[in-house]
C-alpha positions as CSV (number, residue, x, y, z in Angstrom):
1,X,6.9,-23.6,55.8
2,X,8.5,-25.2,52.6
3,X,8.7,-28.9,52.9
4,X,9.6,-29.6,49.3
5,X,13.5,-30.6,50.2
6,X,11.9,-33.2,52.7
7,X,9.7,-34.5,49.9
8,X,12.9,-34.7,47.6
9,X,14.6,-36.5,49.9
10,X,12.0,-38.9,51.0
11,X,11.9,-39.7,46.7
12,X,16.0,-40.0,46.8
13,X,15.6,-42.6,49.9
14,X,12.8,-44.5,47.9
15,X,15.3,-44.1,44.6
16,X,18.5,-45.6,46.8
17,X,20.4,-42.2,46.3
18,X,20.6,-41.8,50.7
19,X,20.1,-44.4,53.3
20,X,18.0,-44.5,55.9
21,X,20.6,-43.6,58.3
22,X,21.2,-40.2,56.7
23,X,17.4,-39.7,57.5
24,X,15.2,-36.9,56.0
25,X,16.4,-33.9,57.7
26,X,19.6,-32.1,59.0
27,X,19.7,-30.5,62.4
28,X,19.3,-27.1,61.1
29,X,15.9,-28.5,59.6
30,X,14.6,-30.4,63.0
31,X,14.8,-27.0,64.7
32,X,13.1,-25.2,61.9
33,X,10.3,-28.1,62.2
34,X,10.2,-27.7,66.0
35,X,9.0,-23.7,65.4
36,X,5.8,-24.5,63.7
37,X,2.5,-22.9,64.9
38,X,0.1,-22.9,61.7
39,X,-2.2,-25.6,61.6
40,X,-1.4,-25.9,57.8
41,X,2.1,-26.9,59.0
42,X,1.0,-29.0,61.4
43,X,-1.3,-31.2,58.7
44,X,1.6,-31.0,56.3
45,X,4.3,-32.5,59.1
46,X,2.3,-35.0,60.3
47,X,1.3,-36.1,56.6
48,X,4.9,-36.5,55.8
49,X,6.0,-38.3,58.8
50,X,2.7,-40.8,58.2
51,X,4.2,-41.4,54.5
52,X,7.3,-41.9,55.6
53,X,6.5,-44.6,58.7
54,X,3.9,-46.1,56.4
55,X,6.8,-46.8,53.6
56,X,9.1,-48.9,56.0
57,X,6.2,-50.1,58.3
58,X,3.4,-52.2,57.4
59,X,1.8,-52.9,61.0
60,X,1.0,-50.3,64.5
61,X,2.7,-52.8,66.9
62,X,1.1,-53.0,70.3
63,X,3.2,-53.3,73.3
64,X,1.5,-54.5,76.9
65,X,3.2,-54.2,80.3
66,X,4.2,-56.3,83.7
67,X,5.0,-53.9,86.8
68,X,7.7,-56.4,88.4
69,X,8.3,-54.4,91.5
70,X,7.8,-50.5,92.4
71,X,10.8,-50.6,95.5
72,X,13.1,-48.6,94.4
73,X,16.3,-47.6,96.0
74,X,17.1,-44.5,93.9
75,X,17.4,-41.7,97.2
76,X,16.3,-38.8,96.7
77,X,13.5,-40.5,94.2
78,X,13.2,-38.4,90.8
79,X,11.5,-35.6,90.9
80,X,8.5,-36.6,88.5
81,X,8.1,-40.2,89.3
82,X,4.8,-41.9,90.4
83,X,5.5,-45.5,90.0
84,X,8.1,-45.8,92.7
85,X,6.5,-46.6,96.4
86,X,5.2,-43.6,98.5
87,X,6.0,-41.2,95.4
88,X,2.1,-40.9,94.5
89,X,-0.7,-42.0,95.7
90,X,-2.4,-42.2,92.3
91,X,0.3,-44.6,91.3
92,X,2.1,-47.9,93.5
93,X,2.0,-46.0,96.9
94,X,2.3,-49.4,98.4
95,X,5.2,-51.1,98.1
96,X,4.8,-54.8,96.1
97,X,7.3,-57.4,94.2
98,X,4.9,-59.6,91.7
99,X,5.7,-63.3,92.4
100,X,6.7,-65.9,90.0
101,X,3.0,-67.0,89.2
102,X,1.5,-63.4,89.1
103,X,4.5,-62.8,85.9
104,X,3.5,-65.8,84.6
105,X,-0.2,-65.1,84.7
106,X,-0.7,-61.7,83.6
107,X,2.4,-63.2,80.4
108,X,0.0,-65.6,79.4
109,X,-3.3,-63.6,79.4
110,X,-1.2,-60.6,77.1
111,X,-0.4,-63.4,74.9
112,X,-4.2,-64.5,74.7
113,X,-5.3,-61.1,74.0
114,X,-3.5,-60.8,71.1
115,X,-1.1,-58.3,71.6
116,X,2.5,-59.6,70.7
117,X,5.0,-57.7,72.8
118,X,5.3,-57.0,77.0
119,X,7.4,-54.4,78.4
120,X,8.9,-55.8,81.7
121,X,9.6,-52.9,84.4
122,X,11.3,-52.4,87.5
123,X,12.8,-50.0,90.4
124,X,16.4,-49.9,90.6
125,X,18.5,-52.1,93.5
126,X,18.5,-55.3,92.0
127,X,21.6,-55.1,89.2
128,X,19.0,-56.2,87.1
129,X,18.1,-59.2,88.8
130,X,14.3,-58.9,88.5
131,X,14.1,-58.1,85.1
132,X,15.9,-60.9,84.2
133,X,13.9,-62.9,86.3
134,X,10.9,-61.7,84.6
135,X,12.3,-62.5,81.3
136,X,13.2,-66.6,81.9
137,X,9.4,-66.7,83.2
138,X,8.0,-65.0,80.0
139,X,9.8,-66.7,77.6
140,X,9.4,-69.9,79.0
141,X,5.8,-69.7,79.0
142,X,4.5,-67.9,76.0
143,X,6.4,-66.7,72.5
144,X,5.8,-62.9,73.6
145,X,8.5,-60.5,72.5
146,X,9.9,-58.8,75.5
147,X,11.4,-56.0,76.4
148,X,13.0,-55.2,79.9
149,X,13.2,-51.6,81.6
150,X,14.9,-51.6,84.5
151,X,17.1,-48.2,83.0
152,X,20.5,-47.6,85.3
153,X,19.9,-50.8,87.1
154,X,21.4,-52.9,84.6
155,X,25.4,-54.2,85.0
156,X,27.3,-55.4,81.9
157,X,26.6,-59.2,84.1
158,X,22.9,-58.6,83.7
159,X,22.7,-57.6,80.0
160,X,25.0,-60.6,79.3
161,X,22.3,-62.9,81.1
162,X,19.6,-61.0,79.5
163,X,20.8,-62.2,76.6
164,X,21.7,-65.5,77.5
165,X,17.4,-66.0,78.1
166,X,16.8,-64.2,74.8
167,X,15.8,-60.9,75.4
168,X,14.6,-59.3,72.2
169,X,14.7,-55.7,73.3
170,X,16.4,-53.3,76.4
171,X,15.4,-50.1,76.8
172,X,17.4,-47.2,79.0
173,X,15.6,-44.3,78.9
174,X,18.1,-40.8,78.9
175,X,14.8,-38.9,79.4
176,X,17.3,-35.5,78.5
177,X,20.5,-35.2,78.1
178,X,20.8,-31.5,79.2
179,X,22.7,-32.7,82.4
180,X,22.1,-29.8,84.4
181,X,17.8,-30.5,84.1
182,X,18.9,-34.3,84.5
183,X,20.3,-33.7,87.8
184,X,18.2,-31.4,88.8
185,X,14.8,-33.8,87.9
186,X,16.8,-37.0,88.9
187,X,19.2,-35.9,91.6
188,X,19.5,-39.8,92.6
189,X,20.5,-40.5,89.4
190,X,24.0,-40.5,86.8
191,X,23.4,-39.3,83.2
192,X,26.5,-41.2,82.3
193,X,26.0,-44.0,84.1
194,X,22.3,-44.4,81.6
195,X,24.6,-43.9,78.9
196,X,27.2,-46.4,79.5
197,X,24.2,-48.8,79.6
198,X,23.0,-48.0,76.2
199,X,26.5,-48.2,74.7
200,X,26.8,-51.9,76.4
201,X,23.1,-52.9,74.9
202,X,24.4,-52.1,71.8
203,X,28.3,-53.7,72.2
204,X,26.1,-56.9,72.9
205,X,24.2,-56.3,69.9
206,X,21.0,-56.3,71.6
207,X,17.9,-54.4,70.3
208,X,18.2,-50.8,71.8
209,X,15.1,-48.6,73.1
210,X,15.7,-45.5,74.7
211,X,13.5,-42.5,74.3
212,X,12.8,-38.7,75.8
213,X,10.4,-37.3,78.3
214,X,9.5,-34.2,77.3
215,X,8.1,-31.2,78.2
216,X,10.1,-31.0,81.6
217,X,11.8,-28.0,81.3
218,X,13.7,-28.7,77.9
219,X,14.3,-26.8,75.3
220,X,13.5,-27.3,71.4
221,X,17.6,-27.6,70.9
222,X,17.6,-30.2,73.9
223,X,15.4,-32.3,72.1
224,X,17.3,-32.1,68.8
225,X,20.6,-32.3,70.3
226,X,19.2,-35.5,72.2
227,X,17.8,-37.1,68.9
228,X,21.3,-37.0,67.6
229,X,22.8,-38.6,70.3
230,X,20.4,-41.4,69.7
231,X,21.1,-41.3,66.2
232,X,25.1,-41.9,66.7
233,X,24.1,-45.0,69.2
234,X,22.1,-46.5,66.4
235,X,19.0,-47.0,68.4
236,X,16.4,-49.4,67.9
237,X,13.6,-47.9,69.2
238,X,12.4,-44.1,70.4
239,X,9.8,-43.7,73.0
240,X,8.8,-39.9,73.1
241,X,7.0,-39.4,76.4
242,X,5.2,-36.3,77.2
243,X,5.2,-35.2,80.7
244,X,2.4,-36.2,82.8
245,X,2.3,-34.9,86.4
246,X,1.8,-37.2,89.3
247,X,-0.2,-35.7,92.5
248,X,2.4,-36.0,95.7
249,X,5.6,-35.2,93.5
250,X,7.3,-32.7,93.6
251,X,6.8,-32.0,90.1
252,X,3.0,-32.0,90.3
253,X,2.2,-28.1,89.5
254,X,4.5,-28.6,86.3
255,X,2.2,-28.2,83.2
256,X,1.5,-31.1,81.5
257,X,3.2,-32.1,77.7
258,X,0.3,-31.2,75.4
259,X,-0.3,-34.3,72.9
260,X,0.2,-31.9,69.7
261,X,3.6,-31.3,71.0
262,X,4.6,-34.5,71.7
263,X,2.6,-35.5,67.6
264,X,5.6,-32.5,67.0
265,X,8.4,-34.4,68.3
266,X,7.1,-37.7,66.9
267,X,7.0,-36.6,63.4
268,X,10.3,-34.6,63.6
269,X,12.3,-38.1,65.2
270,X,10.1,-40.2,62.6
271,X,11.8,-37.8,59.9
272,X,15.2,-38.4,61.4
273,X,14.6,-42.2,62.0
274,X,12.9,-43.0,58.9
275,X,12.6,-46.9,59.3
276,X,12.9,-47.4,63.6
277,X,10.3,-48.1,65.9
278,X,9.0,-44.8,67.3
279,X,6.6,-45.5,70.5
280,X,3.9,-43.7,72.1
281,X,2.9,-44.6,75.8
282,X,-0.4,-44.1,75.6
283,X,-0.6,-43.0,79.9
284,X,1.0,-39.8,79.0
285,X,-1.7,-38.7,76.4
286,X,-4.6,-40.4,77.2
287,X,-6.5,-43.1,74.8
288,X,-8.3,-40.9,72.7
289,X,-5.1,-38.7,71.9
290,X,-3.3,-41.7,71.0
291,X,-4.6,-40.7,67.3
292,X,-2.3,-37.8,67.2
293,X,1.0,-39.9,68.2
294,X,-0.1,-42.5,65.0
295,X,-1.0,-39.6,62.8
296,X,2.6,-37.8,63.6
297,X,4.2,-41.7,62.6
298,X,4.3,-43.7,65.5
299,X,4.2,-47.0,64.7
300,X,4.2,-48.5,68.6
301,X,1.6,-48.2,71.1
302,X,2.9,-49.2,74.7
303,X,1.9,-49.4,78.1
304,X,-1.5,-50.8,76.6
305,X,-3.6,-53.3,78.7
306,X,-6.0,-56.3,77.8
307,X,-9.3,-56.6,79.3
308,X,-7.8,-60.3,80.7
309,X,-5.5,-58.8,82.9
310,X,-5.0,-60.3,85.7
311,X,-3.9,-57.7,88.3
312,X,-4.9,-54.3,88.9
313,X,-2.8,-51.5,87.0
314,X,-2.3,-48.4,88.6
315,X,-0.3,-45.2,87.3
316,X,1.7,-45.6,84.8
317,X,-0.1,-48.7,82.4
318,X,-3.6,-47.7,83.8
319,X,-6.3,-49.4,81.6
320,X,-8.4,-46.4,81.6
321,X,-5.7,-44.9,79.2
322,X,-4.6,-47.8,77.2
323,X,-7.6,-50.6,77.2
324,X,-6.7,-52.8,74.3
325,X,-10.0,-52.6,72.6
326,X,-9.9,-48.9,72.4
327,X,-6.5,-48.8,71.3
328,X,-7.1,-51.4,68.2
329,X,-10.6,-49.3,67.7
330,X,-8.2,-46.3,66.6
331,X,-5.8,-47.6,65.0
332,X,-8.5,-49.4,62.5
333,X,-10.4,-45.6,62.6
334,X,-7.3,-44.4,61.0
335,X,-6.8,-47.0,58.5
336,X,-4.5,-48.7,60.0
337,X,-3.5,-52.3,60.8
338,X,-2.7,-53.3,64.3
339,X,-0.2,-56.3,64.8
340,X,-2.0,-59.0,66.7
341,X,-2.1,-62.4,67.1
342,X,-4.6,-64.8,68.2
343,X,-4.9,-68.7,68.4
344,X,-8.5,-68.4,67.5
345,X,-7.4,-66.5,64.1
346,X,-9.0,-63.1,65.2
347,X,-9.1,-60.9,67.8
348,X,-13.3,-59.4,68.1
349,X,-12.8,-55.2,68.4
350,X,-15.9,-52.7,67.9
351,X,-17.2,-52.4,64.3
352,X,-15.2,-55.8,63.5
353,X,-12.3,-58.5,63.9
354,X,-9.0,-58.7,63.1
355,X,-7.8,-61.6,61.1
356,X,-4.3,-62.9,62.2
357,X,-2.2,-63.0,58.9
């Protein structure tokens, strides 16, 4: 495949000639990218969207999490979910609602470990009343950024008091926007409803996340038609999750997302998004994989937990597939520099430390 006109254009966006908001590629080009099956393409992909993240982005930001609660009112439950209660048994079978100390403790141990962001998560009945809970508690207790997921749970009231408490990011997750999969995958669910709520985030002027699950059923025009959609909301921040099946659903025979195809996606939204925060969960791909989401231009690792935590993590989060010290280890094998901070002044990993700047 040629990728000399993406090369061109990635000089004319250095030169000032485009903006980063007309992005690298055109639609037509994002499907073409999505067709590739020669490893020499692959290399060459990945090697532009690297470029292209390390250009705007100086630092792999690391993002931690805090399970708030796992009840969840959606009815029927989504078809692939294991965090809800009684959807897996590898996940939160048993129902819980962390208390005010437990958010407070597993806050301050993130923020001793380094790692300067949390993701703050929820199941939906609450109009957004535990994420915001979960916010006042964090923020009044360490300076971690924070971002709240709590998807079509939110109300315009909530994200107003979200803000009020200084939220720094909200993230509503479409997951795909070919409504007929949507409804089928999330039957409980309104694809407009998730929408409205991304539109508000952004009305408020609040830090927008919202990202894709793929390999559920989607097609390569899906995704692309999907990125766009993000593109005219002006997001903030793309998560591209590959699918990862949960024993007890009833998506557990689905294949899972292979890590080279969600590298694929990566690079292609990095290429469309040259300057945003593009996220890779590390449960869906496993620690070790994680390389392929930072090679492909990733610049966010999520859903990664410090050896401090205070709880057990189970599912989605699970420090078997995002332990902080291997996570930093590869991002430094790559020659890369994770963002971290520590009061000390550096945070010990294998084969070295890394000094807080």
């Amino acid at each position: 495949m040629d990728f000399s006109k993406i090369k061109k254009n990635f000089q004319k966006l250095k030169d000032g000639e485009i903006t980063v908001k007309d992005g690298l590629i055109s639609k037509e080009d994002a499907l073409n990218l999505f067709k590739i099956s020669k490893l020499e393409d692959y290399i060459k992909l990945f090697y532009l969207a690297s470029q292209v993240r390390d250009y705007f982005i100086k630092e792999i930001e690391i993002t931690s999490t805090i399970h708030i609660t796992n009840i969840c009112e959606i009815s029927p439950k989504c078809f692939y979910c294991g965090f809800a209660a009684g959807t897996s048994k590898v996940g939160y079978y048993e129902p819980f609602r962390l208390s005010d100390e437990d958010i407070k403790r597993c806050a301050i141990a993130i923020e001793k470990s380094g790692i300067c962001r949390v993701s703050c998560s929820s199941g939906h009945g609450y109009e957004g009343k535990e994420v915001i809970r979960a916010l006042r508690i964090v923020k009044e207790n360490t300076n971690l950024k924070v971002l709240v997921n709590a998807g079509g749970d939110l109300t315009e009231e909530s994200i107003r008091k979200l803000k009020k408490y200084g939220i720094d990011t909200i993230c509503c997750n479409l997951e795909t926007i070919n409504r007929e999969l949507f409804e089928r995958l999330k039957p409980g669910e309104s694809l407009d409803r998730r929408m409205e709520i991304c539109k508000l985030v952004k009305r408020y002027n609040i830090e927008l996340s919202s990202g894709l699950l793929i390999g559920i059923g989607e097609s390569y025009r899906d995704r692309v038609e999907h990125l766009l959609f993000l593109k005219e909301l002006d997001v903030d921040e793309i998560p591209i999750m590959g699918f990862n099946p949960y024993p007890g659903t009833p998506m557990e025979n689905h294949p899972r997302c292979s890590a080279l195809e969600q590298g694929k996606t990566i690079a292609i939204t990095r290429l469309m998004f040259p300057h945003i925060r593009i996220t890779s969960p590390t449960p869906t791909i496993g620690p070790e994989l994680v390389k392929f989401a930072l090679l492909a231009g990733a610049s966010n690792i999520a859903t990664v937990i410090p050896e401090n935590y205070p709880l057990d993590v189970k599912g989605v989060g699970n420090p078997k597939t995002g332990n902080l010290r291997e996570v930093v280890r590869m991002i430094k094998e790559l020659g890369l520099k994770p963002k971290l901070r520590d009061n000390r002044g550096s945070y010990e990993v294998e084969g070295g430390s890394h000094k807080d700047v």
